[in-house]
Structure formats: C-alpha cells, structure tokens
N, C-alpha and C positions, 0 to 999 in steps of 0.2 A: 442292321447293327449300328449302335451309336460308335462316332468315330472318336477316338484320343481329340481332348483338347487344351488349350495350355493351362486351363485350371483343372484339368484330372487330378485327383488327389493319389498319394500311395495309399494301395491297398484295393483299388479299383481293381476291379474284375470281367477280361472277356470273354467270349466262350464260342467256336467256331458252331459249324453246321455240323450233326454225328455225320461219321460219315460212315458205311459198311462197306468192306474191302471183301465185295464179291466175288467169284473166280473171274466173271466175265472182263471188271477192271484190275486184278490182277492180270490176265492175262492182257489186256489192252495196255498196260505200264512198260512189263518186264518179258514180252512175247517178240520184240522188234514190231517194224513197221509193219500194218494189217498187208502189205501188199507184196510181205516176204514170203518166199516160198517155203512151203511147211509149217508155216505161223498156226499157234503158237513155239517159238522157239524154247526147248524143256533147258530149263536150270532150278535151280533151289525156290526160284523167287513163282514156279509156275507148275511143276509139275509133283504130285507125292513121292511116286516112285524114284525119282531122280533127290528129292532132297534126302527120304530115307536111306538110300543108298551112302550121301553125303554125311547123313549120321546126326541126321537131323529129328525132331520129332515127326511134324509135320512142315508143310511149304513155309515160306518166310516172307513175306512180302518188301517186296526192296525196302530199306532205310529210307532210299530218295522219295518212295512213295508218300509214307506220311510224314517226313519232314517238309515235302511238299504242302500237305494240310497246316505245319505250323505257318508257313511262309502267305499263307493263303490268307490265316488270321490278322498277321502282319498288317499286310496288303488292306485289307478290309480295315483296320483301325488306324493306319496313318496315311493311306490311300497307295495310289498308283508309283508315287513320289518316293516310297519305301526301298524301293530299288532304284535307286542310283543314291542311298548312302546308306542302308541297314545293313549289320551287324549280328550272327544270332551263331551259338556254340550251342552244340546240342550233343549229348547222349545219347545212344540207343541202346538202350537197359531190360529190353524185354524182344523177345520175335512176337511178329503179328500174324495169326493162323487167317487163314481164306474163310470169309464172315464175320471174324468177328467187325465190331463196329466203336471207333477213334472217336475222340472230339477232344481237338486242338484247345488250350485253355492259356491264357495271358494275365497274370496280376503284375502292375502298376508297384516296384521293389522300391525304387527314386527317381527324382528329379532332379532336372540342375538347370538354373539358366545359364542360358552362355548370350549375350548379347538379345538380339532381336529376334531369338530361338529357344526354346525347351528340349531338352536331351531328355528323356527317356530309358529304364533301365527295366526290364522286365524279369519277370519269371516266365518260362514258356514248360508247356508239355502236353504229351499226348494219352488219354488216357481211354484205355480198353471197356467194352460194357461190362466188366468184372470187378473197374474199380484201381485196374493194377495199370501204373504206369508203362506206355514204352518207348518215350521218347521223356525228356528233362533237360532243361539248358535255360539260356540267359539269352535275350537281345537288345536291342537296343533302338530306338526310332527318335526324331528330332519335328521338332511344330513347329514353324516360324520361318522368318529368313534367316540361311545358314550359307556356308559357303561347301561346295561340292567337296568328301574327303579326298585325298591322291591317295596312293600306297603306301605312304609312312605307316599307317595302322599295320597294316599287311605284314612290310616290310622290319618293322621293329616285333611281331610276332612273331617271325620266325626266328630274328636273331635272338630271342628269350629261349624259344624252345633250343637252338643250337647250343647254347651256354647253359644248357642244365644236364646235368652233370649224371644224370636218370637216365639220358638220352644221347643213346651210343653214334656215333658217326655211320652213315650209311654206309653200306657195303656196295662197292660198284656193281654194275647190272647193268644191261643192254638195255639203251632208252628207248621209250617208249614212241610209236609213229605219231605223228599227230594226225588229227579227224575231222575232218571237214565237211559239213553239209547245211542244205540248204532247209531254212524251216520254212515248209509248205502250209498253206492252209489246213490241208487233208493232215498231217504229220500231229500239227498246230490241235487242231480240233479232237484226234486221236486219246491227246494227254489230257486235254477238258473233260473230255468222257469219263479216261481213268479215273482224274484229282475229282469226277462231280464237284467241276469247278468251271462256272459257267458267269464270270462275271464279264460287263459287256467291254472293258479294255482289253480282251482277246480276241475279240473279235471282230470291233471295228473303231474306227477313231475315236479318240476324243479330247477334253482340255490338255490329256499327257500327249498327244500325238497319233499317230500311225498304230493300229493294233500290235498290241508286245505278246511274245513267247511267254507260252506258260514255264513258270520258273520250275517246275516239278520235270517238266522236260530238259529245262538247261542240265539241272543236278544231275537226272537221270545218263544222260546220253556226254556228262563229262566224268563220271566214273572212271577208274583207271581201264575197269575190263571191256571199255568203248576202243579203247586203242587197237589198229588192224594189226599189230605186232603183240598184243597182248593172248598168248596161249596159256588156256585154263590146264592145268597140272602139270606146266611147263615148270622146268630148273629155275626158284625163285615165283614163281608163278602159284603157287598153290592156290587152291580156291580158299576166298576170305570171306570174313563175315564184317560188313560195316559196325562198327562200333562206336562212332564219333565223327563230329564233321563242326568247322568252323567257318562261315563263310562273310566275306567282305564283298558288298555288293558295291557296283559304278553306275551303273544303266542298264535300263531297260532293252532286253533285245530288241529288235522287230519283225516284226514276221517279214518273210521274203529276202529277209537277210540272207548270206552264208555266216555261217557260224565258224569260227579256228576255234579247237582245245587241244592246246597242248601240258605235256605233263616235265617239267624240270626236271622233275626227280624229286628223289624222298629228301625229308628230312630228316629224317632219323630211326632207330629200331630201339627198343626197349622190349625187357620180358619182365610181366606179371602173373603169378599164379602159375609159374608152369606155361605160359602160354608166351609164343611169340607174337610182338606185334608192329606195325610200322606205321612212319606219317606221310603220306603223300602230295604234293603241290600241282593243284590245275589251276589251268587259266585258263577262262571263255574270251574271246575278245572276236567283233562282228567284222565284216569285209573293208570298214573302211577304218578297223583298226579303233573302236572305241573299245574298252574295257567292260565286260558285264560283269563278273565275278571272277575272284577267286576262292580258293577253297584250301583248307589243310583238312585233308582228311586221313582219320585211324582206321585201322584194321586188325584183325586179327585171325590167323593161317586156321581153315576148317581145312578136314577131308572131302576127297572128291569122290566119285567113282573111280576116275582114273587113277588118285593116289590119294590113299587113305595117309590123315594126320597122325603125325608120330611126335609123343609130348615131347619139348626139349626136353634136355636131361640136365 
C-alpha cells in the first residue's frame, strides 16, 4: 500500500485489506486467552444463543475488533510511528454479524503544516460487503519532524466534555480494579490471527524497535469489562454495547512488557432516544511507566440474560 506523503493531496484515498470476521477470529478476539479453560468464553461478541438471549439479532463482534482494522490502516499509511501521536474518534453505527467481511477506508479531509511536519486530518470508516457502514470517525496523523504530543490534547478533551451542559455529572460507583498483564508472544500472535494482521513490526525488530503489541489487543483487553471487579449485570453494571471510542495514542507497546489499565472513572452520563449512556476514561501505560494510550469511550446499557434492559422513563 502506498504510504501518506507530505505532498498527499485532499481527497486522496486508502483502502485497508477486506477483512471477513470468521467465527474462528471472532472467537480468537472476544473468547479470552486460547489457554483459558472452556475457551471460547460465551458473551455477545461469540456465542448466538447468548447474544439472542441479550436481545440481540445475531453475535456482534467487539467494537475493539474492527476498530482494530481502522488503526491497522493508520499503521500502514503513516507507518509504525502512528502510535506514539495518532489521534482517531470513531462511531460504531452498525453491529457486525460472524462473516460478514470489513474494509477499513481513509480519505485525506486536510492538511496543515506546522513547521518541519504535515498534520493530517482524515475521514476513516469501516464498511460491510453490503455497502453499509459500521464504523465512521475522523483521525488524524503528522509526516515530518514533529515534537511528541503530552496530555494537553487528552486533558483539554475532557474538560470540554465536562462543561457541556448535555452531559450530566457522573453518579458515584465502586471503582474499577485495575489489570495487569503481561503481553506474551503466544497472547501477542493470538490478536494477529484475529485482526489477520500480520505486518512484520509484531513480530520482530525493526527501524521502530523491539516488536510492538498489536493495538487491537491493547483496545480489546482495556475495555472497562477487563477489569477483575467488573460484574456483568451487576448494580450499575449492566451489559453495554460500545458505541464510540476516542483514543489519544503515546507509544508503542512492547511485547514482553507488562501492561497497567486503569479506569478513573466516567466522565459523565447523558440520555438519548430513550436510552441511557455513559463516557468512560482508560489508560494503558507499560511497566516502566510510559503512556500507550488513552481512551474516552461511550456506551450504552443492553440487556443481559441476567437482567434484561428496562427503557429509561
């Protein structure tokens, strides 16, 4: 695939690899570790009978999944270097049923220079073999010498979301445990199977360093429902459906790192359509304490088996 370069024009066009969201990589994403006992682990994202229960059509393959494939495209158009300063808000505007088959799409919205660097502003989305989207959002990538972002970005995003006036004050709740593990080769290779995403900075060195985590697995396993204090149709807990996710990348993980996510707390609740929904705050950061991402992600409350969804009123 040709890479972004500082003379891309707007209106340029990329286009990932299709990908088809088999059961077999379904269940390899949203099943836990192959070397969990009883794997596949059944939820929404794996088994029919379990999502229909949930009041679902059919299975839903995680959010993290193919927003995974957007980040993939990323990756591929401004290379390895994309993660430690890319930027990308995404929708999840459609569920994606077990086969059908994605392909991640990028046009070139603006440009700006900033010194001895081109910024970048894109259109991203994911679209089904039907034609219908299920993913849409914005990113953002930089060509050049730039200087590494901090958190100001991060930092002044949520104090926009907490001043808007849409956007109710969280309601206290029992914080979340934080999660700690270690990414293994076997773990590591696992999510390359799922994303069929096999590029060679997973796997072994190169001009970026040390082989990096596939980021399909960062998103995946910093989900709020990773947390070991997190119980599905717990008070507060209901089962949710990903709806939206904003993330502010630092660095590349590495493999053989241990991984910390922790989850602050929400940023806030709001209701649309009848429906309740909330924003949540993770942070990935490695054993020696550098920053990989963070994340504001939406939600909003489905039925479970355990406890079926009751509309606000």
């Amino acid at each position: 695939m040709a890479q972004i370069t500082r003379t891309t024009k707007e209106g340029e066009v990329f286009s990932g690899k299709p990908k088809r969201v088999s059961w077999e990589r379904l269940w390899a994403f949203s099943g836990g570790p192959f070397r969990l006992e009883g794997w596949p682990t059944k939820n929404i994202h794996t088994d029919l009978p379990f999502a229909q229960k949930s009041g679902l059509p059919y299975v839903a393959a995680s959010a993290t999944q193919y927003h995974g494939y957007a980040v993939e495209l990323l990756i591929d158009v401004f290379g390895t270097a994309w993660l430690s300063h890319g930027w990308m808000d995404v929708k999840f505007i459609n569920l994606v049923n077990a086969n059908d088959t994605l392909v991640a799409k990028a046009s070139v919205l603006a440009r700006q220079e900033q010194g001895g660097a081109t910024k970048f502003t894109l259109d991203i989305s994911c679209e089904n073999q039907k034609g219908e989207k299920a993913l849409v959002g914005q990113a953002t990538g930089v060509i050049g010498q730039f200087r590494t972002p901090g958190p100001e970005g991060y930092q002044k995003r949520v104090a926009e979301l907490k001043a808007d006036p849409a956007i109710q004050k969280a309601v206290d709740r029992p914080g979340m445990s934080s999660l700690e593990y270690m990414v293994t080769p076997e773990l590591n290779q696992q999510y390359l199977y799922a994303g069929e995403d096999y590029n060679r900075c997973y796997v072994e060195e190169t001009e970026f360093g040390p082989p990096v985590t596939h980021p399909g697995l960062i998103l995946n396993w910093s989900n709020v429902t990773r947390s070991p204090s997190y119980v599905r149709g717990g008070v507060g807990r209901e089962g949710s459906l990903h709806t939206q996710d904003e993330c502010f990348w630092y660095n590349p993980a590495r493999l053989g790192k241990k991984l910390i996510v922790t989850w602050p707390g929400s940023v806030g609740t709001y209701e649309r359509r009848g429906r309740f929904y909330y924003i949540n705050e993770a942070l990935v950061v490695d054993e020696d304490g550098r920053e990989i991402v963070r994340r504001l992600s939406r939600g909003a409350l489905v039925s479970t088996p355990e406890k079926p969804y009751q509309k606000t009123k």
